[in-house]
N, C-alpha and C positions, 0 to 999 in steps of 0.2 A: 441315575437320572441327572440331565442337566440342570444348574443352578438357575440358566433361565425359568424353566421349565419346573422346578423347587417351587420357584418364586409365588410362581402364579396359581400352584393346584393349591398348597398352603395357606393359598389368601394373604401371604404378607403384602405382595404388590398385587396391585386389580388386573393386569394386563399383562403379558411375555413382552408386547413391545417396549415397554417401561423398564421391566425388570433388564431386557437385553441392555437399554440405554444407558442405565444406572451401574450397570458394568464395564460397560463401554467407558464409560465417564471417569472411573475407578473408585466409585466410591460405595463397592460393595467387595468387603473381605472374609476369606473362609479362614479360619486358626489363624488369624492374624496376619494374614499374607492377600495381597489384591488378585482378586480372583476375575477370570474371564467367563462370560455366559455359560462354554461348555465345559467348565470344569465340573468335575462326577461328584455330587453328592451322596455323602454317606453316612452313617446313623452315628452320632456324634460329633459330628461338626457343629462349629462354632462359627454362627453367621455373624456380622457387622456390618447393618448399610446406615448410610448417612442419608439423613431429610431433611436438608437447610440445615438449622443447628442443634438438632435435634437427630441421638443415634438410637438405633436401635440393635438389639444381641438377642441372638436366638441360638439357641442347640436345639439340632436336628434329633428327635425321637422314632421319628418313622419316615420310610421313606414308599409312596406309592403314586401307582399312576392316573390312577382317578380314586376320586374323595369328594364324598358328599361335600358341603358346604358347613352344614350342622357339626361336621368331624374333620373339619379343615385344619376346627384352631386345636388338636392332638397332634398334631405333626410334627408341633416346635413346640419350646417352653421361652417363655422369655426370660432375660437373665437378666439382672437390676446394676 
């Protein structure tokens, strides 16, 4: 799946259009490396996007294409 497209069914970003931006922008990285919207998400990756100055870190647990809302937040785990 793409990371746009991660982004948005997991609820971390509300919108694909944002999440595209926020890539575009570079300031969203997969295993530590700046990733592009269509890079393939896979079940352990290690996400890292920046929000002003505040980050956020997720590892990818599951990865699918439609997800209730209720069972969004199983998708990732957040990492402290």
């Amino acid at each position: 799946m793409r990371l746009d497209k991660y982004l948005k069914v997991s609820r971390i970003i509300k919108r694909r259009t944002v999440a595209n931006e926020a890539c575009d922008a570079g300031r969203v990285t997969v295993n530590g490396k700046v990733a592009r919207a269509s890079y393939d998400i896979k079940v352990g990756d290690i996400i890292e996007i920046q929000f002003g100055e505040r980050t956020v870190k997720a590892e990818v647990l599951e990865v699918s294409e439609v997800v209730r809302k209720e069972q969004a937040g199983m998708m990732y785990r957040i990492i402290e």
